[in-house]
C-alpha positions, 0 to 999 in steps of 0.5 A, a space after each residue: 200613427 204606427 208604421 205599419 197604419 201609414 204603410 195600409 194608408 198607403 196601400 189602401 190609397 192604391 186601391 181606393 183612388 182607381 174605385 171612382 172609375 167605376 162611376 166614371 167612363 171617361 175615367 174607365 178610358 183614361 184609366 185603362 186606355 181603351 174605349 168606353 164605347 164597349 159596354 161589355 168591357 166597360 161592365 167589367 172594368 167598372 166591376 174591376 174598379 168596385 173589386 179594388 174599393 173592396 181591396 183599398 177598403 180592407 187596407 184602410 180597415 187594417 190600418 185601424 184593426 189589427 186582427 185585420 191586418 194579415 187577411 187584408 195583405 194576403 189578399 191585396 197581395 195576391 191581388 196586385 202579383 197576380 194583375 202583374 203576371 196576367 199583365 206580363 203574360 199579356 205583354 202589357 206591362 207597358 203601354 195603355 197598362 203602364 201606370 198601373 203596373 208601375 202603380 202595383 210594382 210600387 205597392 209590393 215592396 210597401 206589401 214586402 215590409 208589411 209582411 216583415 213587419 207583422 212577421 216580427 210582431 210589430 
């Protein structure tokens, strides 16, 4: 397996193991720190958890189809920059948000070299 397959592993692995919450509230509440008892933000962190399968799903089909490589890590970048800033802006870059911020702070730089790396055409 190439560099450039593991590193979508990697990213894909990111998105895909927070997708089980969405069957899961007690994991929606572990997740993300809040209460399932809302059924509203439960709804939605529940679509949150589908939206990042789609996201892990792409990473995971770029690490075997090339053609796919650059849509998936436009789109899995933009996604996790821009929770960050919406983190950031919200001052929840720390508390309940934590592990996930650490989570997507660690997948930029992964994204960072796959992004030199499809540049130089490897």
């Amino acid at each position: 397996m190439s560099l450039v397959a593991i590193l979508f592993c990697i990213l894909a692995a990111i998105h895909l193991l927070p997708a089980v919450a969405a069957m899961s509230p007690s994991q929606l509440t572990a997740l993300y720190g809040v209460s399932s008892e809302d059924t509203v933000l439960r709804t939605l962190l529940q679509h949150r958890a589908v939206l990042l399968g789609l996201v892990g799903s792409a990473f995971l089909a770029a690490a075997f189809v090339p053609d796919l490589r650059w849509a998936a890590l436009i789109g899995g970048s933009v996604s996790m920059v821009t929770f960050l800033i919406i983190a950031a802006f919200n001052s929840e870059l720390m508390g309940p948000l934590k592990k996930i911020t650490f989570v997507d702070a660690v997948g930029l730089p992964v994204a960072a070299i796959l992004f030199f790396l499809l540049a130089k055409g490897v």
